[in-house]
ROLO-157975 format. One record per atom (N, C-alpha, C): atom name; residue in one letter; x, y, z. Coordinates in steps of 0.05 Angstrom, whole numbers, plus 5000, padded with zeros to 4 digits. Layout:
  atom  rest     u     v     w
    CA     a     X     Y     Z
...
//
This chain:
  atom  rest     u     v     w
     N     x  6472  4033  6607
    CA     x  6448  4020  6616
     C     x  6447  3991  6606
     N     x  6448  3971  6626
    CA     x  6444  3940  6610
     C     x  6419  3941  6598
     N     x  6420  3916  6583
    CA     x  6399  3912  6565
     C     x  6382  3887  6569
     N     x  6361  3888  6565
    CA     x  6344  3857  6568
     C     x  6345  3846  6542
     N     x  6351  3830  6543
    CA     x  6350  3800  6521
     C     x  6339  3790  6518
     N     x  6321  3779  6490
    CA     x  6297  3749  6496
     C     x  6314  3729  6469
     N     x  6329  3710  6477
    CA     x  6338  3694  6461
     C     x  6325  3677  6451
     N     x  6322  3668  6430
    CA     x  6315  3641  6414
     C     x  6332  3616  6419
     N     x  6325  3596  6411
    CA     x  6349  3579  6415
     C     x  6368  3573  6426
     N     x  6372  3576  6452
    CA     x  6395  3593  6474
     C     x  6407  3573  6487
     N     x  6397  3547  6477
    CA     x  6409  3518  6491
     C     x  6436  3512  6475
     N     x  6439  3521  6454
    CA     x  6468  3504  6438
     C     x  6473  3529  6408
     N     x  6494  3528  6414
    CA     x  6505  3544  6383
     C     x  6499  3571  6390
     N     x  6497  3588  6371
    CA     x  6497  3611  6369
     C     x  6486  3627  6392
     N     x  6458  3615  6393
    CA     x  6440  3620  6416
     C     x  6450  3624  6451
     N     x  6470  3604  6455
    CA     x  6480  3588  6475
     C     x  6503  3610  6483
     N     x  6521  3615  6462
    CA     x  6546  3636  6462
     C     x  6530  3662  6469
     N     x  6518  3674  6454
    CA     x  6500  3699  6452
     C     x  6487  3705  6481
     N     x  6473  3677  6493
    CA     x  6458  3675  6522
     C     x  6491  3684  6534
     N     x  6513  3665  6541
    CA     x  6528  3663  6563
     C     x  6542  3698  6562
     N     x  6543  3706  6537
    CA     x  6562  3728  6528
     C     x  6540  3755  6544
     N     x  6520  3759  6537
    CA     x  6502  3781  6561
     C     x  6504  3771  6576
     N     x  6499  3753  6591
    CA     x  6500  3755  6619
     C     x  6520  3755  6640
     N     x  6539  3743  6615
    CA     x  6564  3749  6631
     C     x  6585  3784  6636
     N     x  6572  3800  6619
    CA     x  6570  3830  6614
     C     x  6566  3837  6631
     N     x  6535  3829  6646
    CA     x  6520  3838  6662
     C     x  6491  3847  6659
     N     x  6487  3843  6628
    CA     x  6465  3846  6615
     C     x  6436  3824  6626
     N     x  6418  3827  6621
    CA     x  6391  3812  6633
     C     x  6376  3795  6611
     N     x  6376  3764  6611
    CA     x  6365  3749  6587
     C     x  6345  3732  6587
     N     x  6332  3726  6586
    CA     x  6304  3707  6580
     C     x  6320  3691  6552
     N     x  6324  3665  6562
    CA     x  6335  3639  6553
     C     x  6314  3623  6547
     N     x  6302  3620  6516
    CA     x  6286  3608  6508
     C     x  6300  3578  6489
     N     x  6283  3551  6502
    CA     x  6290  3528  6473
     C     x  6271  3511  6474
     N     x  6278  3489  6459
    CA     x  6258  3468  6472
     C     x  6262  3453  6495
     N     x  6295  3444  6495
    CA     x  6306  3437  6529
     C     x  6307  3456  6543
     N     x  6293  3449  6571
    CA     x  6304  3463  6582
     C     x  6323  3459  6600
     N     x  6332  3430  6604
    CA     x  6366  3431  6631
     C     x  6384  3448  6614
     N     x  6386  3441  6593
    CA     x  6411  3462  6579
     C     x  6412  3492  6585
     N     x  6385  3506  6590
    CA     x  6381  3529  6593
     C     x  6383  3529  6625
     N     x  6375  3524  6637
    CA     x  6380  3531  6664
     C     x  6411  3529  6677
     N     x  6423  3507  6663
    CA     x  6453  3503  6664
     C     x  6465  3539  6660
     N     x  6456  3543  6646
    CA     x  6468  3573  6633
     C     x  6463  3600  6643
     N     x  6439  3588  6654
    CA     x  6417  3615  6676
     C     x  6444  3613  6703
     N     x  6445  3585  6715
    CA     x  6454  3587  6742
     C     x  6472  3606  6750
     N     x  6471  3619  6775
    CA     x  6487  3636  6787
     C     x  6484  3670  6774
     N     x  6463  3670  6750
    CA     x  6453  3695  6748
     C     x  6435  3706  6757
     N     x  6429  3690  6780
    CA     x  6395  3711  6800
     C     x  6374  3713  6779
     N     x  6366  3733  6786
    CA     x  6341  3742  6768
     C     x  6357  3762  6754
     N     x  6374  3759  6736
    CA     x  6377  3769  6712
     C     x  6378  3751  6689
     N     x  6379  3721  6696
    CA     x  6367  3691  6675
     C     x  6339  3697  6679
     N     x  6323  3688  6658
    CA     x  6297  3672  6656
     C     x  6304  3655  6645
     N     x  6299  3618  6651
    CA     x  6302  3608  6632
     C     x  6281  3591  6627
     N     x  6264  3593  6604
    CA     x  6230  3586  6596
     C     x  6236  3572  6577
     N     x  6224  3541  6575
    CA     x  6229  3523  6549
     C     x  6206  3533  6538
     N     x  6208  3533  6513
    CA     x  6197  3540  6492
     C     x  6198  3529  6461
     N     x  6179  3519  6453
    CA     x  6176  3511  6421
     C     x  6168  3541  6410
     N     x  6185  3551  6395
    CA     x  6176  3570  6387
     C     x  6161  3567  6350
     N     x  6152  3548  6354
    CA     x  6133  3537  6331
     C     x  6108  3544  6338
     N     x  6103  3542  6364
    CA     x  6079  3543  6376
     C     x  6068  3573  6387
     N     x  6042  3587  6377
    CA     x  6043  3608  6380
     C     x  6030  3614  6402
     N     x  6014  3601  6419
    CA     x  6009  3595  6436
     C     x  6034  3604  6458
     N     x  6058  3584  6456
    CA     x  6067  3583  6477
     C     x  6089  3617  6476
     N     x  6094  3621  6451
    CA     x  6103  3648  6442
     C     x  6097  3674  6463
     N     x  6062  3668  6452
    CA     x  6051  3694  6475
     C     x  6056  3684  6503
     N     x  6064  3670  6518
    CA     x  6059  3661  6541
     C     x  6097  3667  6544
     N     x  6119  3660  6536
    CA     x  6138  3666  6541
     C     x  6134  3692  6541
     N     x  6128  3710  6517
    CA     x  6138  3745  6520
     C     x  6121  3750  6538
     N     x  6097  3750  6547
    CA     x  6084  3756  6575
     C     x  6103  3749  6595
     N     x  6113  3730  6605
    CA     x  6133  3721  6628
     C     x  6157  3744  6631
     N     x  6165  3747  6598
    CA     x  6186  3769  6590
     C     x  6181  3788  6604
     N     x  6164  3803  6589
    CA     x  6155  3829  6608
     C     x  6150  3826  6631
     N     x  6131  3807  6638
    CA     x  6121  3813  6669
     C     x  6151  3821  6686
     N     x  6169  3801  6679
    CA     x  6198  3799  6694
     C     x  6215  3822  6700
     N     x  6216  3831  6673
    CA     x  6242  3854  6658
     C     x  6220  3877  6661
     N     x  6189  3879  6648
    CA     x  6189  3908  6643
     C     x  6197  3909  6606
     N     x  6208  3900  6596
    CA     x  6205  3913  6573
     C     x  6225  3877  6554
     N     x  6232  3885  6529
    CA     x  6252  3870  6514
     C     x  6263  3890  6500
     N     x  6293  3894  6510
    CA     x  6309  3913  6491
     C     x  6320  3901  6456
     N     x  6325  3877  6457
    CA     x  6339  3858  6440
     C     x  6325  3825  6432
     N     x  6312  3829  6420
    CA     x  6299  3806  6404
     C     x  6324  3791  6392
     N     x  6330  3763  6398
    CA     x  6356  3757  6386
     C     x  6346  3726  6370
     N     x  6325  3727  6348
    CA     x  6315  3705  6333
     C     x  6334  3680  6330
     N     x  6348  3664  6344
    CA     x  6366  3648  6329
     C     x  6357  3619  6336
     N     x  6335  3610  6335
    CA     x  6326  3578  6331
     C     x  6323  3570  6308
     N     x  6339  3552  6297
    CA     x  6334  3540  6276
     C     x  6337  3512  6268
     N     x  6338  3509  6250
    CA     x  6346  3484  6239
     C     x  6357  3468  6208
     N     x  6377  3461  6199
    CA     x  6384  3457  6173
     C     x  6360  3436  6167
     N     x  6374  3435  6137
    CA     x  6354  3407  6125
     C     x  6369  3402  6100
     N     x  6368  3376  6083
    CA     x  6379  3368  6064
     C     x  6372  3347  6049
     N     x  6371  3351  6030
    CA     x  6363  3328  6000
     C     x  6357  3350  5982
     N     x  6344  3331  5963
    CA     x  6332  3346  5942
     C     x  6316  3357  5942
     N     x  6297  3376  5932
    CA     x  6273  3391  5935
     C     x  6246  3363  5935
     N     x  6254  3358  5905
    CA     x  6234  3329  5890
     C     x  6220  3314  5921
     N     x  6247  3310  5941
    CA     x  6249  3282  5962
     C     x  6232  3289  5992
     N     x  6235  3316  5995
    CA     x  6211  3327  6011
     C     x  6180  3326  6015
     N     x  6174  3322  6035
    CA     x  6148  3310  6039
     C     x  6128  3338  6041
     N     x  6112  3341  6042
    CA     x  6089  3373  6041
     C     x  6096  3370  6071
     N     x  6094  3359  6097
    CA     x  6094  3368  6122
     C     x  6121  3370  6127
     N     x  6141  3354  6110
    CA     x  6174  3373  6122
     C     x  6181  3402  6108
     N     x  6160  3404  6089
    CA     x  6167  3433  6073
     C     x  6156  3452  6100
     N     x  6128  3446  6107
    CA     x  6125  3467  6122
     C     x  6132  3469  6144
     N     x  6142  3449  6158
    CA     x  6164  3450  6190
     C     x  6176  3467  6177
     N     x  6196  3461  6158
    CA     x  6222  3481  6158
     C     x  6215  3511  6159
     N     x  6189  3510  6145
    CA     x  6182  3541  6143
     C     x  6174  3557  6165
     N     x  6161  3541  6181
    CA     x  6152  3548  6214
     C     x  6174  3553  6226
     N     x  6190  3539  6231
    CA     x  6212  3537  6250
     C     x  6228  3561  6240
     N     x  6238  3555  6212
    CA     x  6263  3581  6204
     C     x  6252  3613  6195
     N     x  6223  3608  6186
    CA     x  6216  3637  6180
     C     x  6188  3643  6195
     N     x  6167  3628  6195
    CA     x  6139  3640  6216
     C     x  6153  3642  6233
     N     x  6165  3629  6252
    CA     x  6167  3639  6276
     C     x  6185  3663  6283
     N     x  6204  3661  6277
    CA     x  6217  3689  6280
     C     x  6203  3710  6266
     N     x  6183  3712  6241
    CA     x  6172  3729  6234
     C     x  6142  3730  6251
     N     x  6139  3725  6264
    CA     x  6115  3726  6290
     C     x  6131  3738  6311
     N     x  6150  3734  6330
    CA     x  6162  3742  6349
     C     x  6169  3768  6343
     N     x  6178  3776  6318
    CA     x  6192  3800  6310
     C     x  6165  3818  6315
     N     x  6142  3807  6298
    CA     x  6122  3825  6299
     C     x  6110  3832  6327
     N     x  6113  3811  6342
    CA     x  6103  3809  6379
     C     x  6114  3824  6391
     N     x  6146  3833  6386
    CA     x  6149  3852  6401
     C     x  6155  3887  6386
     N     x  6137  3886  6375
    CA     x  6147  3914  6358
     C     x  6129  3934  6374
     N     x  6098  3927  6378
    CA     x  6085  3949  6395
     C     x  6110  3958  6423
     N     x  6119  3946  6434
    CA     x  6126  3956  6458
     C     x  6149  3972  6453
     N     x  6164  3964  6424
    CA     x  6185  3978  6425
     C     x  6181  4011  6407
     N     x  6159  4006  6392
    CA     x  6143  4032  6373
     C     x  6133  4049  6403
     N     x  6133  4034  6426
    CA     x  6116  4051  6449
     C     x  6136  4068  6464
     N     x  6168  4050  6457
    CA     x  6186  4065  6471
     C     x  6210  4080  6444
     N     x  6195  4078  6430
    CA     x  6219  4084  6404
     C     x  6245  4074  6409
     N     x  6245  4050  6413
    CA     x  6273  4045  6412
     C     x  6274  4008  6408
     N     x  6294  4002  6411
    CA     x  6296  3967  6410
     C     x  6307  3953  6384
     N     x  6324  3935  6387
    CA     x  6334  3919  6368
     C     x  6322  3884  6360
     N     x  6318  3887  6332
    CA     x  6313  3858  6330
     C     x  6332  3843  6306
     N     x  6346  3817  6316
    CA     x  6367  3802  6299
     C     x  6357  3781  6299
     N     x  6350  3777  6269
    CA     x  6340  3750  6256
     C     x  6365  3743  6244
     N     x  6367  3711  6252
    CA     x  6392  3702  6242
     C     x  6375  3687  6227
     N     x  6403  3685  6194
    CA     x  6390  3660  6172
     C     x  6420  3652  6170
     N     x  6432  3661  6148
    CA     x  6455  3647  6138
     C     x  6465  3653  6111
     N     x  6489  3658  6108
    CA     x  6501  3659  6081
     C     x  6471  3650  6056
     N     x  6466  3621  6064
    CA     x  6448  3604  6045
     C     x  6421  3627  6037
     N     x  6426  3643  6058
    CA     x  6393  3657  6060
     C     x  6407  3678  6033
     N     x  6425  3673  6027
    CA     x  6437  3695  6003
     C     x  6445  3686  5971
     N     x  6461  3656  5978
    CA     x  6468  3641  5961
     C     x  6454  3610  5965
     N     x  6442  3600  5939
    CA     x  6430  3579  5936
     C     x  6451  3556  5929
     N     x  6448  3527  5947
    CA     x  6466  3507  5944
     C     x  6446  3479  5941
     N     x  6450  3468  5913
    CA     x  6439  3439  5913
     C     x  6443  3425  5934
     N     x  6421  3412  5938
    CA     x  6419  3392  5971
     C     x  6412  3413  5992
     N     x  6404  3443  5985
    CA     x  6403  3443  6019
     C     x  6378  3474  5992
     N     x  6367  3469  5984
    CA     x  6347  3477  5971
     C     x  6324  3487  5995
     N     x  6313  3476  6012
    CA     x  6288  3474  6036
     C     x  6308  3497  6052
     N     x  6326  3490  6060
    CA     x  6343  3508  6078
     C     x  6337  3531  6064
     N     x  6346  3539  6038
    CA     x  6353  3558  6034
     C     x  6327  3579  6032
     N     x  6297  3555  6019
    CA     x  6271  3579  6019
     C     x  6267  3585  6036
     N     x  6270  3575  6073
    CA     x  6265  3576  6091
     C     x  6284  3610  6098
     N     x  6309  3609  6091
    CA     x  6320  3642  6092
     C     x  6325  3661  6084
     N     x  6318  3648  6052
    CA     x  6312  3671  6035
     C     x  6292  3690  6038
     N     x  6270  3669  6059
    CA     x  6246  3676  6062
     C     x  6250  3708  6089
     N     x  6269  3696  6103
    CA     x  6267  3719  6124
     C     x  6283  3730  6120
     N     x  6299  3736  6103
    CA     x  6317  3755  6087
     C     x  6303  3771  6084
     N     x  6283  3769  6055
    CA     x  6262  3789  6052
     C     x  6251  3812  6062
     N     x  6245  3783  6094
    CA     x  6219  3808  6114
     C     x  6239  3818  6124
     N     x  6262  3816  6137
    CA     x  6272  3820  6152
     C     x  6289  3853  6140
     N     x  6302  3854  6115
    CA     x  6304  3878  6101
     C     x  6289  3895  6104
     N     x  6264  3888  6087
    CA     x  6232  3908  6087
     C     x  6231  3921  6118
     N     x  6232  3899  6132
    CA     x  6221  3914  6162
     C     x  6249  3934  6176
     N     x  6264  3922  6164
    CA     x  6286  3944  6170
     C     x  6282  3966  6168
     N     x  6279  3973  6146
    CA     x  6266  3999  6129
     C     x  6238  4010  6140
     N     x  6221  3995  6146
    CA     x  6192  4008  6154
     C     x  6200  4017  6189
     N     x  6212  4010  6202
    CA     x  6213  4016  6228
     C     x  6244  4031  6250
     N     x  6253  4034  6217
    CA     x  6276  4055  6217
     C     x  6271  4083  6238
     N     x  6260  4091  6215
    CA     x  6252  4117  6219
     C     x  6241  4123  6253
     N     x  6222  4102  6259
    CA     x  6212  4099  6289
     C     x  6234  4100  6314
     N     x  6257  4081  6313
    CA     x  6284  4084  6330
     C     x  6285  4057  6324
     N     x  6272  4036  6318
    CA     x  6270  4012  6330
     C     x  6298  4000  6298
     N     x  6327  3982  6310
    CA     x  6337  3976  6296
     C     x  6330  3949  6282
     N     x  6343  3937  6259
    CA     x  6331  3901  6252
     C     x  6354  3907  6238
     N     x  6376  3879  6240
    CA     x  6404  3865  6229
     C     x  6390  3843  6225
     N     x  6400  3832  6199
    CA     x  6410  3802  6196
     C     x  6432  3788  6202
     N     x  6433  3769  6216
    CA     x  6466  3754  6216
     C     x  6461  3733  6201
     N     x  6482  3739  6184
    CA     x  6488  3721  6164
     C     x  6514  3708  6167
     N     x  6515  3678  6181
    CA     x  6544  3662  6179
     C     x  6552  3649  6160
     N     x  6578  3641  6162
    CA     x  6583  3615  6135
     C     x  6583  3595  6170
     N     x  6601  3577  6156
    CA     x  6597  3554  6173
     C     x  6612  3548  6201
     N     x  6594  3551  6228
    CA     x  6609  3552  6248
     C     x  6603  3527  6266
     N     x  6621  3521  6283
    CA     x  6617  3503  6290
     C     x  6590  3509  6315
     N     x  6570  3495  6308
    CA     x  6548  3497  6328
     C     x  6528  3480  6319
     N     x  6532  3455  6314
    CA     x  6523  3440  6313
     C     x  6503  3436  6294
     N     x  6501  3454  6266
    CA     x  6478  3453  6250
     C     x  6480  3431  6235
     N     x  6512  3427  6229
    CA     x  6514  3396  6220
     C     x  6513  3372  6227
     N     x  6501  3372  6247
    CA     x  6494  3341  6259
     C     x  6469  3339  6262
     N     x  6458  3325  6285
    CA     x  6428  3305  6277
     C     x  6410  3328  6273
     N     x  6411  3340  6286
    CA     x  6387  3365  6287
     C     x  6372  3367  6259
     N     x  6394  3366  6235
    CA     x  6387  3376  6208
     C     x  6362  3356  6197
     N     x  6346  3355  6189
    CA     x  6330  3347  6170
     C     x  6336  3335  6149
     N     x  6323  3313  6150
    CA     x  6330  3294  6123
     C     x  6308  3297  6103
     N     x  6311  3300  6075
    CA     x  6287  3293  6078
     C     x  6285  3266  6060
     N     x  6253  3262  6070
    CA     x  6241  3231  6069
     C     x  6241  3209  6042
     N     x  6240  3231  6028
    CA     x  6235  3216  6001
     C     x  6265  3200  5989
     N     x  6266  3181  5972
    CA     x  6291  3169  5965
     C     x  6291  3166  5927
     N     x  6299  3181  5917
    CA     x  6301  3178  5882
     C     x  6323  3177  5873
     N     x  6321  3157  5849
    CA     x  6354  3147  5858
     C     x  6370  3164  5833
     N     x  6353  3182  5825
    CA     x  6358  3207  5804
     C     x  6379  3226  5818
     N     x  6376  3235  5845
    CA     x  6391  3242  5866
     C     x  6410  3228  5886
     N     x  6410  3205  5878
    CA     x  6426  3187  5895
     C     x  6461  3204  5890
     N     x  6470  3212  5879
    CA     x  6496  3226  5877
     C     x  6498  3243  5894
     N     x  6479  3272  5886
    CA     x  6471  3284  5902
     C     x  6474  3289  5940
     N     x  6449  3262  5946
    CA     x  6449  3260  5976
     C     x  6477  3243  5981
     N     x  6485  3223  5968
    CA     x  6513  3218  5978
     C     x  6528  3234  5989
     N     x  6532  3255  5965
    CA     x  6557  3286  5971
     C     x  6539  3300  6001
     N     x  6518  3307  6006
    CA     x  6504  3324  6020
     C     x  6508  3305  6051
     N     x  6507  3272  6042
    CA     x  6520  3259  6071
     C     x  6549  3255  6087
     N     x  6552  3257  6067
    CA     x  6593  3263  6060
     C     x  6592  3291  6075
     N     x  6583  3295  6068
    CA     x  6594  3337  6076
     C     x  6578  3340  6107
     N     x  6558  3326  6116
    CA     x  6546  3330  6141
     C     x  6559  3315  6161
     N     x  6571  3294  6148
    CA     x  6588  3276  6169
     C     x  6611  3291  6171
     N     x  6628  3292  6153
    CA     x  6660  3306  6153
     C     x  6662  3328  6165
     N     x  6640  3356  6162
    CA     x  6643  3374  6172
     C     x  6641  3383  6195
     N     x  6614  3364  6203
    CA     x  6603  3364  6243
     C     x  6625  3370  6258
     N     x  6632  3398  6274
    CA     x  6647  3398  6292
     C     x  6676  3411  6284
     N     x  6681  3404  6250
    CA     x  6701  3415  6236
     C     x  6708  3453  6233
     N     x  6690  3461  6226
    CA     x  6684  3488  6222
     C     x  6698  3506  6230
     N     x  6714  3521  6216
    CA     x  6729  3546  6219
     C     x  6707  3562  6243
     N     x  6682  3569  6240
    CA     x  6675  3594  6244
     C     x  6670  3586  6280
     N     x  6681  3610  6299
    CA     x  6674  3598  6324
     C     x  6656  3617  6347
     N     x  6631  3606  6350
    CA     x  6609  3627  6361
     C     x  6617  3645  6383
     N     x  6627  3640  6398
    CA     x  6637  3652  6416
     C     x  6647  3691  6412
     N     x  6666  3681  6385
    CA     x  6674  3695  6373
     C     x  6651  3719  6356
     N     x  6635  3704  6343
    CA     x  6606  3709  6333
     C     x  6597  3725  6349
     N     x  6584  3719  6376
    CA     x  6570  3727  6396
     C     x  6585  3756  6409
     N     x  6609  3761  6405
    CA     x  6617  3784  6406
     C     x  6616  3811  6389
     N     x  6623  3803  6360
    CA     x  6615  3817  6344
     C     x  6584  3824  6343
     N     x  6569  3814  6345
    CA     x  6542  3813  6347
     C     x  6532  3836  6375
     N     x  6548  3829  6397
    CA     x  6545  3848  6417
     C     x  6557  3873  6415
     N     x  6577  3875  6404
    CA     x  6590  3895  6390
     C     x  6575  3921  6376
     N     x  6567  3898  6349
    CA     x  6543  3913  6338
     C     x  6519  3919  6356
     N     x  6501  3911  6364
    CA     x  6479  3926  6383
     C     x  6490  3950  6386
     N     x  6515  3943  6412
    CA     x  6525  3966  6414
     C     x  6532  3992  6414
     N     x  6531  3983  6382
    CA     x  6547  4010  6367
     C     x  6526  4034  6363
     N     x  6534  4056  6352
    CA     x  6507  4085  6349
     C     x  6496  4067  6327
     N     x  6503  4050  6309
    CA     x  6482  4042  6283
     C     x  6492  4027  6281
     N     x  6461  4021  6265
    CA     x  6465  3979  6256
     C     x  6453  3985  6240
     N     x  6465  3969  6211
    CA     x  6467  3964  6183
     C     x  6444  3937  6180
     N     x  6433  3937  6155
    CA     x  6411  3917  6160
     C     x  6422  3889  6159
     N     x  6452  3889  6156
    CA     x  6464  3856  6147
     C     x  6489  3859  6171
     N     x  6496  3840  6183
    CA     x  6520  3826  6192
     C     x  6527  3799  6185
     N     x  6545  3807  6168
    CA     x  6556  3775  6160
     C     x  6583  3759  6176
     N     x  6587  3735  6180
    CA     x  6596  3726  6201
     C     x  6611  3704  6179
     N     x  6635  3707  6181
    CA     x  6655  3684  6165
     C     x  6672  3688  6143
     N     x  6697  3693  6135
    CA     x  6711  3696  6114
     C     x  6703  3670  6091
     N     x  6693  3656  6098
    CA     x  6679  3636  6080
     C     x  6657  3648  6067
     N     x  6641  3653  6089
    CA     x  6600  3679  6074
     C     x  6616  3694  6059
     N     x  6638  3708  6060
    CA     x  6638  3736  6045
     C     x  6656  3720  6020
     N     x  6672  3702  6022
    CA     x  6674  3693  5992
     C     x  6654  3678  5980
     N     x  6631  3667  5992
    CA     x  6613  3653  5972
     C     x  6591  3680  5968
     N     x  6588  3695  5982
    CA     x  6571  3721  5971
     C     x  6583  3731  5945
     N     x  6620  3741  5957
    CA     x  6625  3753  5933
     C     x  6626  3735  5898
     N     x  6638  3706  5902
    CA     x  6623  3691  5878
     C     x  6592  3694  5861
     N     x  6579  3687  5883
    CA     x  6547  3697  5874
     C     x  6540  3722  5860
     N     x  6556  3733  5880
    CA     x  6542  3765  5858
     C     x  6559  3761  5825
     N     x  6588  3763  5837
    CA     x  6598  3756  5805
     C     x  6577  3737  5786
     N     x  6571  3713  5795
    CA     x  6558  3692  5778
     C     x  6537  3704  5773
     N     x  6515  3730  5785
    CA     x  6490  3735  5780
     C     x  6495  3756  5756
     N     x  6514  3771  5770
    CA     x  6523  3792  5740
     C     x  6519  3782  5710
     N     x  6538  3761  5716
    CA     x  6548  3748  5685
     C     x  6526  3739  5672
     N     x  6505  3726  5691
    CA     x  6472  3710  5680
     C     x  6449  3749  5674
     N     x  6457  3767  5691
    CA     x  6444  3780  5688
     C     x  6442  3790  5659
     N     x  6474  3798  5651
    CA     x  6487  3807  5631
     C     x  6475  3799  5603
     N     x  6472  3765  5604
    CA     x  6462  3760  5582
     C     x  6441  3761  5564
     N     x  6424  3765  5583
    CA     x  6383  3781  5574
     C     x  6386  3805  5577
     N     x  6406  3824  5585
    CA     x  6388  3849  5589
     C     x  6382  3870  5572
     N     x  6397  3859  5549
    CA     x  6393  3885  5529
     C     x  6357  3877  5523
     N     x  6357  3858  5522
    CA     x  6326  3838  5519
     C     x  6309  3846  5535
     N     x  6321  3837  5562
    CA     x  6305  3852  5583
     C     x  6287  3873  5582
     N     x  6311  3889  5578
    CA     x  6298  3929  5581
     C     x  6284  3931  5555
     N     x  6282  3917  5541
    CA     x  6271  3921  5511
     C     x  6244  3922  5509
     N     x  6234  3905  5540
    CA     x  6205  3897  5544
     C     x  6187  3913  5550
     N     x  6199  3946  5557
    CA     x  6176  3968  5561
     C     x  6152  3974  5537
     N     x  6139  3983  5554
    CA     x  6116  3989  5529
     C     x  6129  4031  5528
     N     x  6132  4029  5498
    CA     x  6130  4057  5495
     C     x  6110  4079  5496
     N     x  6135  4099  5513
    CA     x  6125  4113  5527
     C     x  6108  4115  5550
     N     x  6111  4094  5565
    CA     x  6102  4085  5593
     C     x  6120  4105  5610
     N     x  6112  4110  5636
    CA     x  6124  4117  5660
     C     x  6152  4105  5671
     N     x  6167  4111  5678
    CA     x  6189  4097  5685
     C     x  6179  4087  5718
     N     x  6190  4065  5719
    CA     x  6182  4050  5753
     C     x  6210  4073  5767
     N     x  6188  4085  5791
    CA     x  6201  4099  5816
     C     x  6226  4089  5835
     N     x  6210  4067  5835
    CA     x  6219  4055  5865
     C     x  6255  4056  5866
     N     x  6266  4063  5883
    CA     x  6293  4059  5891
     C     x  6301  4046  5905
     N     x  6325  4027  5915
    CA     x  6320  4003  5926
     C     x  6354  4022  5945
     N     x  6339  4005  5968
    CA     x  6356  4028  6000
     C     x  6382  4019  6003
//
């Protein structure tokens, strides 16, 4: 049975591969961005199995007004596929209070609003998939890209938790987690931020160095991405993580080593901190 699609970001990168890859299956997609020639470029020659609806999905407003179009069209959304985003870079210090909370709108409200928008319909049919994409970063923390990273650590979080709470119902939730592919997160799109201290001047040098050099460079190639990803749906089960890059899985596996070693050094201290004869904490982690 094909599947209906509501993409995020579906004009360029991940989004873009992910859009052309269902429909070229034969699958049915609602192509959401803020451009829309790029999306209709991508719709053409798929009949009414494209929707393609520009969309700020910052705006909650226009949110409900796309998934209404959704349904009215399709009848239902099998596959919530979260992938609008945006990098950002400097120092934490150099950030302005209204670029902290763009980043947070854009990389975690909104996909954590859409996720929740369509859960009634899918709790109504017990079934349905939702893929919030963040990124390796949403795992491992890197100087200069600090904003990026609260922005996915942030939907890491929900995105686990809700795994777990709507399991049991039928309804699946994956993370994709990439290292670095070429889709354009390294160029203008990314976020500067505003502030200039020349405490960090080393810092943003290296962080401009690395956004120029790498643009376009990138081992990882979506196309490729967008299969595995279809793959998984696919499959009888989905795991709450897909990671995307032989690069993500060596800077994951560093991190954990590095957290061990920091864990290691308080913990006899740590555990020391119970009050005797207290209850032991339950909770088991899934």
């Amino acid at each position: 049975m094909s599947k209906i699609w509501f993409i995020t970001g579906a004009s360029s990168g991940f989004g873009k591969a992910l859009a052309e890859a269902v429909l070229a299956r034969g699958d049915s997609a609602v192509l959401t961005a803020r451009r829309a020639a790029p999306l209709q470029e991508i719709a053409a020659g798929h009949g009414d199995r494209a929707l393609a609806l520009q969309l700020d999905v910052t705006d909650a407003a226009a949110r409900g007004r796309a998934l209404a179009q959704a349904t009215g069209q399709f009848g239902r959304i099998d596959v919530l596929a979260n992938i609008a985003g945006a990098g950002s870079y400097g120092a934490l210090e150099e950030f302005t209070p209204e670029q902290i909370r763009a980043q947070m709108e854009l990389n975690f409200f909104a996909a954590a609003e859409l996720s929740r928008a369509v859960l009634p319909q899918m709790r109504a049919r017990k079934s349905g998939h939702i893929l919030n994409l963040t990124s390796i970063a949403g795992l491992v923390a890197f100087p200069g890209s600090g904003l990026y990273n609260a922005s996915k650590f942030a939907l890491e979080g929900f995105t686990e938790a809700l795994h777990h709470e709507v399991k049991p119902l039928g309804i699946r939730v994956t993370l994709i987690e990439p290292g670095a592919f070429r889709t354009g997160f390294a160029g203008s799109a990314a976020m500067k931020a505003e502030g200039r201290i020349q405490d960090y001047a080393a810092l943003n040098a290296g962080m401009e160095d690395y956004y120029a050099t790498q643009d376009g460079q990138q081992m990882g190639d979506p196309v490729k991405a967008a299969q595995v990803i279809i793959d998984m749906v696919d499959g009888d089960t989905a795991s709450v993580r897909l990671m995307l890059g032989e690069d993500a899985y060596q800077l994951w596996e560093g991190a954990v080593a590095s957290r061990a070693r920091d864990l290691a050094t308080w913990r006899q201290r740590g555990e020391d901190t119970a009050i005797p004869g207290a209850l032991k904490n339950t909770a088991q982690a899934l």
